[in-house]
C-alpha positions as a Markdown table, in Angstrom:
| # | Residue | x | y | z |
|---|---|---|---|---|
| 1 | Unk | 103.6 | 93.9 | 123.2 |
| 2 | Unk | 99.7 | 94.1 | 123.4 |
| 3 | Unk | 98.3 | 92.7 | 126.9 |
| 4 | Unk | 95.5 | 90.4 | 126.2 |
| 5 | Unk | 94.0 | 90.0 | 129.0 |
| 6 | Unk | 92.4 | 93.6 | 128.5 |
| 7 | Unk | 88.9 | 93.2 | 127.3 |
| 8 | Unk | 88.7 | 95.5 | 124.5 |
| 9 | Unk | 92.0 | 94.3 | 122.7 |
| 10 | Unk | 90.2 | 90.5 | 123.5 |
| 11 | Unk | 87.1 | 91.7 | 121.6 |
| 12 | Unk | 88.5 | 93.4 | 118.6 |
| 13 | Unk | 91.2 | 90.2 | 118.5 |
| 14 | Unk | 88.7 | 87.7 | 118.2 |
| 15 | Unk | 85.7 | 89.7 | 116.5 |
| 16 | Unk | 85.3 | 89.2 | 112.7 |
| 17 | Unk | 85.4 | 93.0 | 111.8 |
| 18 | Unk | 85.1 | 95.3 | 108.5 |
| 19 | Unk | 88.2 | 96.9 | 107.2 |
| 20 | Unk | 86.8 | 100.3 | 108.7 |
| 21 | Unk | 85.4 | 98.6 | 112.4 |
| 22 | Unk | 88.7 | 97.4 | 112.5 |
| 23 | Unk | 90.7 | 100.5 | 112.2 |
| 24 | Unk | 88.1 | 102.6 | 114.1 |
| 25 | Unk | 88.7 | 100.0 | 117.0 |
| 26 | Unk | 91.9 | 99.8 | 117.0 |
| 27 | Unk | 93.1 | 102.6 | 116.2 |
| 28 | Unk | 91.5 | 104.7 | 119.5 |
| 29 | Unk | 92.6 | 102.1 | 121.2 |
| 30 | Unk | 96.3 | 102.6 | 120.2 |
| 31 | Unk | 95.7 | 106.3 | 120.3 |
| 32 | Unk | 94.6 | 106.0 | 124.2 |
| 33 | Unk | 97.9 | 103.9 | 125.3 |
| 34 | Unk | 100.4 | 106.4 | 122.6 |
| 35 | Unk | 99.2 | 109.0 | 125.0 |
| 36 | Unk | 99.1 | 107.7 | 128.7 |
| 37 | Unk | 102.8 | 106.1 | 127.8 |
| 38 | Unk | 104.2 | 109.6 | 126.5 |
| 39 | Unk | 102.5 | 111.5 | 129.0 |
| 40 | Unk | 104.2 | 109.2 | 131.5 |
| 41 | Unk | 108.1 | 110.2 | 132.9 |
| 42 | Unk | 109.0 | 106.3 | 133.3 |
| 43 | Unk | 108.1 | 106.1 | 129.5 |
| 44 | Unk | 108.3 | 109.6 | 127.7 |
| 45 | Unk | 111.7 | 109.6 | 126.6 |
| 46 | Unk | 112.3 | 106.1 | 126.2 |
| 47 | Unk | 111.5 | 105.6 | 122.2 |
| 48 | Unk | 111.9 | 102.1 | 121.8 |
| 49 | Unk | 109.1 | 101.3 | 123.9 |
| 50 | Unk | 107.2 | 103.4 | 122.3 |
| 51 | Unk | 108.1 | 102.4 | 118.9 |
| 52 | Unk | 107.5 | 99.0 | 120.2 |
| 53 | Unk | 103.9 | 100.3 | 121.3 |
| 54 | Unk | 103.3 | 101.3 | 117.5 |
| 55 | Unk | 104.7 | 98.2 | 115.9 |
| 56 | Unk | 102.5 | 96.0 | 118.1 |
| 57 | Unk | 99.2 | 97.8 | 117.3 |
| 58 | Unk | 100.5 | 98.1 | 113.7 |
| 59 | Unk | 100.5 | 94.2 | 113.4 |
| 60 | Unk | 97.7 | 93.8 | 115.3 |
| 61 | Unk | 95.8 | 96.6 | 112.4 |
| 62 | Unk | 97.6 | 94.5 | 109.8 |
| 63 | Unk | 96.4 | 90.9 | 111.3 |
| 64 | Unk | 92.2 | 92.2 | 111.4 |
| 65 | Unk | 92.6 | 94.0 | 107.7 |
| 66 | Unk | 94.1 | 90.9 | 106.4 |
| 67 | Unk | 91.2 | 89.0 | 107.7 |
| 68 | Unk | 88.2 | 91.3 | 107.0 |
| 69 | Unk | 90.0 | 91.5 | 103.2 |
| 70 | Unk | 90.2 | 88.1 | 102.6 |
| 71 | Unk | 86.8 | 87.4 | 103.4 |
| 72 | Unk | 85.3 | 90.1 | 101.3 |
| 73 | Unk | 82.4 | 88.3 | 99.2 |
| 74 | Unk | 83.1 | 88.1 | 95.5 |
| 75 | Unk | 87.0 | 88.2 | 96.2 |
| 76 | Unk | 88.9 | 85.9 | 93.4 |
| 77 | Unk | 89.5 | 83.4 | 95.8 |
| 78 | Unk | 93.6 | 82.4 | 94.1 |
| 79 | Unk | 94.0 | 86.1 | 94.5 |
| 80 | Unk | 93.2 | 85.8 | 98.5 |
| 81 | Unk | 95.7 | 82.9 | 99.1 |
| 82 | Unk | 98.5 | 85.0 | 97.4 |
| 83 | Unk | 97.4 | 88.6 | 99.4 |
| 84 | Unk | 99.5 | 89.1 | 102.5 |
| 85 | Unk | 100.5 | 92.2 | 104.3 |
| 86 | Unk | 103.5 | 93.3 | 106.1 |
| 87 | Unk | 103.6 | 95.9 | 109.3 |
| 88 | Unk | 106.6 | 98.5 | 109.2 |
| 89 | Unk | 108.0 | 100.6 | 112.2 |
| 90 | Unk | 109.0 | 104.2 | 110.8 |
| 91 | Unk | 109.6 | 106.3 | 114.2 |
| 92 | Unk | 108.3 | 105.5 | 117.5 |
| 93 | Unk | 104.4 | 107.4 | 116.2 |
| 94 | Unk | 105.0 | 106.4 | 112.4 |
| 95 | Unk | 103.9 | 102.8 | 111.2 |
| 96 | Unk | 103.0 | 101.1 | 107.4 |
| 97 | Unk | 101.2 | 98.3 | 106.3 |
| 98 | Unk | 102.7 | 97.1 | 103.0 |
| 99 | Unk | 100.1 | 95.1 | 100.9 |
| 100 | Unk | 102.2 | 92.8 | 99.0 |
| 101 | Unk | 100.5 | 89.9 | 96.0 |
| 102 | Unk | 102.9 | 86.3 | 96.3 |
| 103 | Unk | 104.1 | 84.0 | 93.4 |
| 104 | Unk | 106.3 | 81.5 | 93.2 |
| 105 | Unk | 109.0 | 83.6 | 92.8 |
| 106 | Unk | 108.3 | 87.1 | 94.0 |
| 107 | Unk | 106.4 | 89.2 | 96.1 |
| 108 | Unk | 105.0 | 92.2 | 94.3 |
| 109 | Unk | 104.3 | 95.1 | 96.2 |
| 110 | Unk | 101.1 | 96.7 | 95.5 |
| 111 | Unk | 100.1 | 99.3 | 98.0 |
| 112 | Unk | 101.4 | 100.8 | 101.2 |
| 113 | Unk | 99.1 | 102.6 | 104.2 |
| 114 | Unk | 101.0 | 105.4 | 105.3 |
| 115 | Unk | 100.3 | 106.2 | 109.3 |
| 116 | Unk | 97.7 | 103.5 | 109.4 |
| 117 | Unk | 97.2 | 104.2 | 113.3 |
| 118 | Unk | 96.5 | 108.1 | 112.6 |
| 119 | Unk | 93.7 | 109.6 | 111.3 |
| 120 | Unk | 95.8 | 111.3 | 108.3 |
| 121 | Unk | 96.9 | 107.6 | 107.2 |
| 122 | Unk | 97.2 | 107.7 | 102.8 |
| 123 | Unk | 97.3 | 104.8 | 100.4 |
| 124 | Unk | 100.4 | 105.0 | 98.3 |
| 125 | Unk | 100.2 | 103.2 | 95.2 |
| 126 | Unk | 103.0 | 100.9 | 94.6 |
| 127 | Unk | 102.5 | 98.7 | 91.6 |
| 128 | Unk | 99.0 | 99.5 | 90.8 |
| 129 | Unk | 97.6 | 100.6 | 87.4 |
| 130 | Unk | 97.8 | 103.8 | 86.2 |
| 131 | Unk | 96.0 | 106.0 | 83.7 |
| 132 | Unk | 99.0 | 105.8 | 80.7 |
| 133 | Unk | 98.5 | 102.4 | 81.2 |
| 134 | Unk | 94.7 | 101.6 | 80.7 |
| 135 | Unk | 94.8 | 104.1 | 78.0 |
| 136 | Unk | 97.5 | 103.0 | 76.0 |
| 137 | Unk | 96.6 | 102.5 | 72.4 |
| 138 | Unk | 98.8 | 99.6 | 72.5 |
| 139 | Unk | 98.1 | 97.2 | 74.6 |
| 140 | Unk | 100.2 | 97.9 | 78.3 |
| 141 | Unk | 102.4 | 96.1 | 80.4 |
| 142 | Unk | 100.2 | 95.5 | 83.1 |
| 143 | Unk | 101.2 | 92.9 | 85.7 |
| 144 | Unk | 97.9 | 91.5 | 86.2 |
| 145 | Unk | 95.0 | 89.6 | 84.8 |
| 146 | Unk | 91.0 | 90.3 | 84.3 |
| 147 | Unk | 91.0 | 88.5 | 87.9 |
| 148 | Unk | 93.3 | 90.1 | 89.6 |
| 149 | Unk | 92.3 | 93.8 | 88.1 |
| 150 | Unk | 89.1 | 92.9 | 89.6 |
| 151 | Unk | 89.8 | 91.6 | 93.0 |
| 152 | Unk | 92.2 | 94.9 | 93.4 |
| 153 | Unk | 89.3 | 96.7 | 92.6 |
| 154 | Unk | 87.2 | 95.2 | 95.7 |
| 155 | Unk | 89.7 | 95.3 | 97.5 |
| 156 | Unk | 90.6 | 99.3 | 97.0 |
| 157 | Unk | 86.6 | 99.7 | 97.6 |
| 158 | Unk | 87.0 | 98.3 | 100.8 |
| 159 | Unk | 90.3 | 100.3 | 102.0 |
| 160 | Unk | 88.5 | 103.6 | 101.0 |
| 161 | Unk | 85.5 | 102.2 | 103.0 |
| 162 | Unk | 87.6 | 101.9 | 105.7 |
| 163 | Unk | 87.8 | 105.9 | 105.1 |
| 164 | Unk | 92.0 | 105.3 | 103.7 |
| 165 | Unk | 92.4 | 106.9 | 100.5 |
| 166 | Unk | 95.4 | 108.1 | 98.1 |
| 167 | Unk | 96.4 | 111.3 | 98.2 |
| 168 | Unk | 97.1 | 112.4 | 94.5 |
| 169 | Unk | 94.9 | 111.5 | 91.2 |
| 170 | Unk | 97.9 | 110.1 | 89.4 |
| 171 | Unk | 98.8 | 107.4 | 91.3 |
| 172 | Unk | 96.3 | 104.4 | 90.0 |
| 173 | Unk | 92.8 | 104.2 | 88.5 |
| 174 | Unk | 91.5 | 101.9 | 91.4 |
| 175 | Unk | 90.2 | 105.1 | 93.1 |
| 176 | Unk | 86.7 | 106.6 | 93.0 |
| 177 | Unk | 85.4 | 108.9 | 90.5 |
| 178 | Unk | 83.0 | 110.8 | 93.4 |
| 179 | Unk | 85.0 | 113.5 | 94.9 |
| 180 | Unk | 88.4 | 113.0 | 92.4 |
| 181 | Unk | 89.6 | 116.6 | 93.4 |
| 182 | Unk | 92.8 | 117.6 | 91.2 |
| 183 | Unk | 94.9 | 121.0 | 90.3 |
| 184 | Unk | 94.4 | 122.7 | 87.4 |
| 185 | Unk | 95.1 | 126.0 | 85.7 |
| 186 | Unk | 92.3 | 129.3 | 85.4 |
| 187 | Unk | 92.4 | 131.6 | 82.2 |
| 188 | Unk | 90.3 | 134.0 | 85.0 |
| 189 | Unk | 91.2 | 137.5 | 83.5 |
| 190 | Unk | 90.9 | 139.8 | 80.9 |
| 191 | Unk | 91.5 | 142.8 | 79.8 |
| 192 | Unk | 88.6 | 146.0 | 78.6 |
| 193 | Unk | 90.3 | 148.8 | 76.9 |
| 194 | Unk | 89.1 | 152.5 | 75.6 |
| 195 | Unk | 91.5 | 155.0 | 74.0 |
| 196 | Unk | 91.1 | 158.3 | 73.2 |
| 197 | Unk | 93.4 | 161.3 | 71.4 |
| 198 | Unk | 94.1 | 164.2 | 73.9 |
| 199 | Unk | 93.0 | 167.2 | 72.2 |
| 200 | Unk | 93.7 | 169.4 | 74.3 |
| 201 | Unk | 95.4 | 170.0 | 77.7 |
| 202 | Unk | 93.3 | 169.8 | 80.8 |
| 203 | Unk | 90.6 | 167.5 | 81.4 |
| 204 | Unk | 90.3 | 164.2 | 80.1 |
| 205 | Unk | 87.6 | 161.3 | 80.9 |
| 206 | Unk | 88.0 | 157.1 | 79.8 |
| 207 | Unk | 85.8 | 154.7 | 80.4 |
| 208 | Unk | 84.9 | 151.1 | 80.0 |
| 209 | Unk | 81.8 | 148.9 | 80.6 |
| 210 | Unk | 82.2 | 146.2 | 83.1 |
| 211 | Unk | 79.0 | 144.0 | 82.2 |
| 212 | Unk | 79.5 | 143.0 | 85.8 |
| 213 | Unk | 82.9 | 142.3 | 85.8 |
| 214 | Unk | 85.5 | 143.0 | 89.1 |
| 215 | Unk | 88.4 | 144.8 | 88.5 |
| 216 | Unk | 91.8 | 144.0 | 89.4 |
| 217 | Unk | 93.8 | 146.8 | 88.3 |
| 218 | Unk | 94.2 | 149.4 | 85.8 |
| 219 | Unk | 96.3 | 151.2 | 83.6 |
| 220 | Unk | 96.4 | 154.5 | 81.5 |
| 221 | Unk | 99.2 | 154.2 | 78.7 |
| 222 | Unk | 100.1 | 156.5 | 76.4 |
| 223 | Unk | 101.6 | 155.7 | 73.0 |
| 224 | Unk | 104.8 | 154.7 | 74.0 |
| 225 | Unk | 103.5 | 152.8 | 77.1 |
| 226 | Unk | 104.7 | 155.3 | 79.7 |
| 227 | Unk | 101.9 | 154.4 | 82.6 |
| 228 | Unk | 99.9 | 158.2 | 83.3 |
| 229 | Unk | 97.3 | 156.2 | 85.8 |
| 230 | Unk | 98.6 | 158.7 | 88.7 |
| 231 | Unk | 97.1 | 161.5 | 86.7 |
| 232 | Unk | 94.0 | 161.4 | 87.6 |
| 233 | Unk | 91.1 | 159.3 | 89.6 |
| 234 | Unk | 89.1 | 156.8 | 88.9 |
| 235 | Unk | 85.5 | 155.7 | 89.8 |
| 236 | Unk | 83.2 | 152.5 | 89.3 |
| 237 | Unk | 79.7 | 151.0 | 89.8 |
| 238 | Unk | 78.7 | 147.5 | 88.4 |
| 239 | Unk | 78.3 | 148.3 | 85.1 |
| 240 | Unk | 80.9 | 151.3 | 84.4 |
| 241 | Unk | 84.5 | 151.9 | 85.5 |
| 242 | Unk | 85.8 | 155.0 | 84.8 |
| 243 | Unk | 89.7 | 157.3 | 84.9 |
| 244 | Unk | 89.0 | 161.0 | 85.1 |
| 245 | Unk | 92.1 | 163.8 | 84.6 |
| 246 | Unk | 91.8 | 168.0 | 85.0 |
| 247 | Unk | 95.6 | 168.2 | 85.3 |
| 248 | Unk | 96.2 | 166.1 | 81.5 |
| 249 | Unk | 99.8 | 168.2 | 80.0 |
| 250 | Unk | 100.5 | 169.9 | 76.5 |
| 251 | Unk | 103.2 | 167.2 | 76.1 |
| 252 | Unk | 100.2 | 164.5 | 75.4 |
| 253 | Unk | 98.4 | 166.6 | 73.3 |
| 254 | Unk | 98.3 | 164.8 | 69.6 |
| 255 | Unk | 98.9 | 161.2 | 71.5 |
| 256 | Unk | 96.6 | 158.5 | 72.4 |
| 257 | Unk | 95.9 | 157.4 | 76.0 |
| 258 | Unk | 94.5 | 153.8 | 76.6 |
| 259 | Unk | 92.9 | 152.9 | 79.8 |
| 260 | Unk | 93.2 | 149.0 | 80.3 |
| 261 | Unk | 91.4 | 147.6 | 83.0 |
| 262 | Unk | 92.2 | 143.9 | 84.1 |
| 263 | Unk | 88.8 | 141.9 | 85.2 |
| 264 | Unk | 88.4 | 138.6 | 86.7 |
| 265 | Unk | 86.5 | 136.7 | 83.8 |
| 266 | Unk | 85.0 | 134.3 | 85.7 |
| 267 | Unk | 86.1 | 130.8 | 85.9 |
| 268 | Unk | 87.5 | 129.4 | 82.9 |
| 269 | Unk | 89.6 | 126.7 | 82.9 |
| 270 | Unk | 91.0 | 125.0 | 79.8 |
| 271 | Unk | 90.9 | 122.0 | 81.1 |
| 272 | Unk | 86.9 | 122.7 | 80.9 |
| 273 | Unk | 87.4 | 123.5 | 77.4 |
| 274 | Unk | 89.0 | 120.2 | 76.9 |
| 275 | Unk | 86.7 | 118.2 | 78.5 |
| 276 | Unk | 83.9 | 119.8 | 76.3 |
| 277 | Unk | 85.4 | 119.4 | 73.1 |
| 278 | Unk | 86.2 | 115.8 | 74.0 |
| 279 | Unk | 82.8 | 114.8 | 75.1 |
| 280 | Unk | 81.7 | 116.3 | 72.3 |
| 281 | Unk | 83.8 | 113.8 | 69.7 |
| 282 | Unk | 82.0 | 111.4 | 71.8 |
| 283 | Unk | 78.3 | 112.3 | 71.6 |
| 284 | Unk | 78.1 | 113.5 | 75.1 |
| 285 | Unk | 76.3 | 116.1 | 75.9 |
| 286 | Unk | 78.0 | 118.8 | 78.5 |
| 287 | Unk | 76.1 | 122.1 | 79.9 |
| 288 | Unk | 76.0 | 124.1 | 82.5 |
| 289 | Unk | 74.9 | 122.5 | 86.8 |
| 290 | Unk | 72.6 | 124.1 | 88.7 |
| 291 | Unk | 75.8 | 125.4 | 90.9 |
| 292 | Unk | 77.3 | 128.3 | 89.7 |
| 293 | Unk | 81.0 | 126.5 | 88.5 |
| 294 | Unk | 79.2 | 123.2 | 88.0 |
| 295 | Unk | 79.1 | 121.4 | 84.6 |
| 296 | Unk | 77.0 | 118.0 | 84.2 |
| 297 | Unk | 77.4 | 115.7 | 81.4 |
| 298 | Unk | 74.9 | 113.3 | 80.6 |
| 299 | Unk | 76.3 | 110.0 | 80.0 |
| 300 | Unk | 74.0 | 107.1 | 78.3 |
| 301 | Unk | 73.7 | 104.8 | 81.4 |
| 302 | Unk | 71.4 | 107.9 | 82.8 |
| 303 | Unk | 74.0 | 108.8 | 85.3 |
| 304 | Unk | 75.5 | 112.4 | 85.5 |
| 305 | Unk | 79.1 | 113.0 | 85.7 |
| 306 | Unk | 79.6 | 116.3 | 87.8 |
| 307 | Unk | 82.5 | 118.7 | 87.6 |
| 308 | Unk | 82.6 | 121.3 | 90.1 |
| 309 | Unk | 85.2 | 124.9 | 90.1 |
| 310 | Unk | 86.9 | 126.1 | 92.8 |
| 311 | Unk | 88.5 | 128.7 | 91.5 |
| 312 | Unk | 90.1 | 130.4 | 94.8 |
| 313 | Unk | 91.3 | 126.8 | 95.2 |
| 314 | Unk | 92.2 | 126.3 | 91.7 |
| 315 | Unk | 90.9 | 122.9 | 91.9 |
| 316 | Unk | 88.6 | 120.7 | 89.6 |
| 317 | Unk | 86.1 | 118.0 | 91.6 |
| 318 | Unk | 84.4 | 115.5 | 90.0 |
| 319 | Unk | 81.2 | 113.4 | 91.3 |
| 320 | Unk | 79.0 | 110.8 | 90.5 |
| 321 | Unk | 76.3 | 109.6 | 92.1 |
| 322 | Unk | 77.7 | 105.8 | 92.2 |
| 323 | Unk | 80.0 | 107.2 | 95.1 |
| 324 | Unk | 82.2 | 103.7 | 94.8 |
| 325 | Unk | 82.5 | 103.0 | 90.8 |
| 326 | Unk | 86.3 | 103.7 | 90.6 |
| 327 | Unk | 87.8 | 105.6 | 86.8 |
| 328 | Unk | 89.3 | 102.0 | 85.7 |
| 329 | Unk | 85.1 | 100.9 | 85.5 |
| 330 | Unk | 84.0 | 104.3 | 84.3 |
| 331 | Unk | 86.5 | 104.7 | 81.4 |
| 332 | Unk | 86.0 | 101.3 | 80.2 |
| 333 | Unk | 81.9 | 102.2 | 79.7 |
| 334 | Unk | 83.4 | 106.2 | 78.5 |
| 335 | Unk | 86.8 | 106.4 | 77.3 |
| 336 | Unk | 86.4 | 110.0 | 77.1 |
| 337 | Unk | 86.8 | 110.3 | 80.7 |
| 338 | Unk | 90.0 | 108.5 | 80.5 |
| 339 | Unk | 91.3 | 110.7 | 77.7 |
| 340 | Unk | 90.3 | 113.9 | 78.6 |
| 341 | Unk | 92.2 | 113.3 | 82.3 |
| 342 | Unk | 94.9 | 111.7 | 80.6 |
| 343 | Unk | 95.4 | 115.2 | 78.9 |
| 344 | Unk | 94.7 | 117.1 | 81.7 |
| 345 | Unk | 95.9 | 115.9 | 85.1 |
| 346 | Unk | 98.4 | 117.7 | 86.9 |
| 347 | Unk | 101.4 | 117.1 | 85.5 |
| 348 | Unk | 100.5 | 118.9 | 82.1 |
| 349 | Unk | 101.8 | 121.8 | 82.5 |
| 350 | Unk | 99.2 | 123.5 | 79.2 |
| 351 | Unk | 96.4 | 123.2 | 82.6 |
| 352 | Unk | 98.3 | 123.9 | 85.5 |
């Protein structure tokens, strides 16, 4: 239950607000009354008062994002009288807002907003379309129309406006390109070698350029892969790294000792070697940002799609300077894009 006469729940009830004024709004204000009631010993422990607090503020979220998304301009008018959405009471501090699109006889659900109240509230794709499915070589099963793919695309614009966004790339294509973060796999090491036959017992020295490389670790092997690293010492600089023995035994005289030494080798991923090779089939040109780990392609509408590394994060980012153009619009201009992350994305376990 919501008290009305209260001036600011008056205001935001009878204002005509944005998707994102409206949870801004409402949400502080639900987050100032969550904490004064469980701060308070009359109503701390009682739960169903407070889950009642959260369902009323829910509904009240629900009733202003209904009417800011039925009024956005160029919404498919059909698809607005058939858009309705539907407030949910988890726990006494976790609420949903099921987005749900009517026919005659069904109601098919096509998003949920996880924690709508909270400032860690997701989308979670329902019924939306997917990347297998606007890729299929076949024509997919997809439950909607040209309108309807259209009007969920304004409306996912103005959700993510409203700063809600999902929380994994696989769930639907209605989700921007800008800032598309994902998991992927790094090929980042590598392996210098240097043998040389013991002659003698003694001293013994290996060594292997580094062109800049950092080492991770190192071994000194013998023929029969017995580990002799503890030997002796070793030493490196930038360019050189370097095992040194004066202790080497008469036993290893006639046999070869290798020194391997594992480097980080930068950061290669093949899901980079993917995307080139794919672009490539396509005409599109892919080289080397101005970031160290970025790659830009050059795509024929004179945008540039970015992919960024993060290699301690073993992430992928993607950005384009049309922050809102979702994948749906940009693979149907560049199927490559579509392709390559259809090959890619996390669930392929050749990049991750």
């Amino acid at each position: 239950m919501l008290n009305y006469q209260n001036k600011d729940l008056q205001k935001i009830a009878t204002s005509a607000l944005s998707a994102k004024d409206a949870r801004i709004k409402i949400t502080e204000h639900y987050a100032h009354a969550f904490h004064k009631q469980e701060n308070s010993a009359l109503w701390a422990q009682n739960e169903a008062a407070l889950a009642n607090l959260t369902t009323s503020y829910t509904t009240l979220l629900a009733d202003k994002l209904y009417q800011a998304l039925v009024a956005l301009p160029g919404l498919n008018h059909k698809f607005a009288e058939r858009l309705w959405l539907s407030p949910q009471i988890r726990t006494s501090g976790h609420s949903q807002i099921t987005l749900y699109l009517a026919s005659a006889d069904a109601n098919l659900e096509l998003l949920v907003i996880d924690s709508p109240l909270l400032d860690s509230a997701t989308l979670v794709a329902r019924n939306l379309p997917t990347l297998l499915q606007v890729t299929a070589k076949e024509e997919a099963d997809l439950p909607f129309d040209d309108n309807e793919l259209s009007a969920l695309s304004l409306l996912i614009k103005a959700l993510y406006d409203a700063d809600f966004a999902f929380k994994t790339v696989d769930e639907t294509v209605l989700q921007p390109v800008d800032g598309l973060t994902f998991k992927t796999k790094y090929d980042n090491t590598r392996t210098i070698e240097a043998a040389k036959l013991v002659a003698k017992a003694g001293d013994l020295t290996l060594g292997v350029d580094l062109d800049g490389a950092a080492p991770i670790a190192f071994h000194v092997l013998d023929d029969a892969g017995h580990d002799w690293m503890d030997l002796g010492t070793e030493a490196q600089d930038a360019d050189a790294f370097s095992w040194a023995s004066t202790t080497i035994p008469e036993e290893l005289v006639g046999h070869q000792l290798t020194l391997q030494v594992v480097v980080h080798a930068g950061e290669n991923a093949p899901a980079l070697d993917e995307l080139f090779v794919i672009a490539s089939n396509h005409a599109i040109l892919m080289r080397q940002g101005k970031q160290p780990g970025s790659y830009d392609l050059a795509l024929p509408n004179h945008q540039a799609l970015s992919v960024v590394t993060n290699e301690a994060a073993d992430t992928i980012t993607l950005h384009y300077p049309e922050t809102d153009v979702q994948i749906m619009e940009l693979n149907h201009q560049y199927p490559f894009i579509g392709e390559w992350l259809k090959v890619v994305l996390p669930q392929k376990r050749a990049f991750n």
